[in-house]
N, C-alpha and C positions, 0 to 999 in steps of 0.2 A: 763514193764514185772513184776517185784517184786510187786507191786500194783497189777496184778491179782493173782499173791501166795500169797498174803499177803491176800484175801480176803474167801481164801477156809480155810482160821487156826483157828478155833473158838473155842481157848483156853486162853489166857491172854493180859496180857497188859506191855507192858515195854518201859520207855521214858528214854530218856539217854539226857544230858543236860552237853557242855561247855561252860563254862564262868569266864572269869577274872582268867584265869589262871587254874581252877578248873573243876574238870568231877566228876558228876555224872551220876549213874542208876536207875532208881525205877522200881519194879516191884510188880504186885498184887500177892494175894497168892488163886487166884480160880483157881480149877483143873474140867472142867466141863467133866460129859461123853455125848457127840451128844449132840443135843439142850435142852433135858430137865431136865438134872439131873447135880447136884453139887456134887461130890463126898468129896470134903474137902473146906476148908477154907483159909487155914493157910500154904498153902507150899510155898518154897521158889525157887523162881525161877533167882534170882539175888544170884552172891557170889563170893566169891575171890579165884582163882586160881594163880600158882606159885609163891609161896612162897606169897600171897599177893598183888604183884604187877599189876595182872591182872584182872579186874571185868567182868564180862559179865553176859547176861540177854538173856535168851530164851523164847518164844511164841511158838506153837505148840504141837502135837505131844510129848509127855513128854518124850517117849523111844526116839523116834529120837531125840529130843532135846542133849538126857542125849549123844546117840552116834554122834551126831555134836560135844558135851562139850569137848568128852573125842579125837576125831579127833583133833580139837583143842590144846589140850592140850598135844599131842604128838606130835606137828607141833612146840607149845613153848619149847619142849623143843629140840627138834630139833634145830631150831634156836635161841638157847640162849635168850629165852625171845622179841624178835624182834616179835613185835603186829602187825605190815603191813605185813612183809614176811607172817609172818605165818597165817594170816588172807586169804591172797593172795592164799597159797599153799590149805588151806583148802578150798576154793571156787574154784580154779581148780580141785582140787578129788572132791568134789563134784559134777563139773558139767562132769567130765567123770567116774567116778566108779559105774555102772549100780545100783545096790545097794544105794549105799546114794542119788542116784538121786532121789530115790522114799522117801525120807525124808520129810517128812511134817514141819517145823521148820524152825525158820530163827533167828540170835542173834545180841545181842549189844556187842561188844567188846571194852573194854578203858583200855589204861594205865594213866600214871598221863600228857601225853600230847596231847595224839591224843582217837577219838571214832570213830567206823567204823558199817554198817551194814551190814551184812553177810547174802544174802538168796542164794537159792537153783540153781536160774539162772544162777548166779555162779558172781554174782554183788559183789564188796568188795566199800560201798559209806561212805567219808566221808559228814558229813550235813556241806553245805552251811551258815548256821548261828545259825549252834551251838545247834540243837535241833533237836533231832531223834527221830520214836517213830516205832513200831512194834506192829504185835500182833492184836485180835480182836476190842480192843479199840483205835488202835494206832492212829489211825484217830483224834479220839476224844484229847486225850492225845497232839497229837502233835498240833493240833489246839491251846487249850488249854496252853501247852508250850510255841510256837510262842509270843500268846499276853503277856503272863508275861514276856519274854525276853525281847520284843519290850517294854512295857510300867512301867515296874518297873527295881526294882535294887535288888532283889532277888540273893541270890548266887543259884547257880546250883543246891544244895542239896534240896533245896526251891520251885526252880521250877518243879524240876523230881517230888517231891511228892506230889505238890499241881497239877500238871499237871496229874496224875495218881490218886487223888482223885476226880476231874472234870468227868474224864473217868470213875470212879467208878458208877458217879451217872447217867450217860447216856447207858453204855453199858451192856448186860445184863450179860457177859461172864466175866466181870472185879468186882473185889472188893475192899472195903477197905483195906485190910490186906495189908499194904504195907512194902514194903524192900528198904531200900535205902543203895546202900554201893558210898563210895567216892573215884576217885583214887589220 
């Protein structure tokens, strides 16, 4: 189900990447409006929340995105910083508060041990081996990701952004401009 919402968001790309102990997020900074216009370049769609300790990465819907961020971030602080709870509680409001159900958006959330993806179905997944991706390129991205994990030795920061430059050059929604934060 999250693979058909993931398919209607054609706005970004963001790949999230553990490994060896280490999590990263990359994300692109294209803001497009509908199919044929790029509105900017350069925005930031990856960044650290409480106090630092939490990264997350949104695709979609910028406004929805920003009121998932900040759903979130009232769940952290609720729960004393606890990244599964609160990941958890926010994909329950989301999948019953009529309101955010119509949210077009879906996120990466990491602390410095665990990464989860967070869509609208009301899914909270950790990846299977260590490589997530979301977003209009996410496809791309995480394809891309998979074979660097699988055949190099790349740390996480390495992979997310080389895995989000691959998507750059395939996707039409995705660009160079990338953000990488580490947790």
């Amino acid at each position: 189900m999250a693979e058909v919402f993931a398919d209607t968001i054609k706005g970004t790309t963001i790949c999230g990447v553990k490994r060896n102990g280490q999590i990263a997020i990359a994300g692109d900074g294209q803001v497009t409006q509908g199919q044929n216009v790029i509105l900017k370049g350069n925005a930031v769609k990856v960044r650290r929340i409480y106090d630092g300790k939490i990264i997350t990465g949104f695709a979609g819907s910028v406004a929805d995105a920003f009121t998932l961020s900040e759903k979130f971030e009232e769940m952290l602080q609720k729960f004393s910083g606890n990244l599964l709870r609160s990941a958890v509680e926010v994909a329950q409001l989301w999948r019953r508060d009529s309101i955010m159900r119509k949210l077009e958006a879906m996120m990466l959330v990491a602390d410095k041990d665990n990464i989860y993806l967070l869509s609208g179905t009301g899914d909270v997944i950790e990846p299977d081996d260590g490589v997530v991706a979301i977003g209009s390129g996410g496809n791309y991205a995480l394809a891309a990701g998979k074979a660097l994990y699988r055949n190099t030795d790349l740390p996480a920061k390495d992979i997310a952004r080389k895995a989000l430059e691959i998507a750059s050059e395939i996707c039409v929604f995705t660009n160079g401009h990338i953000t990488v934060e580490e947790a």
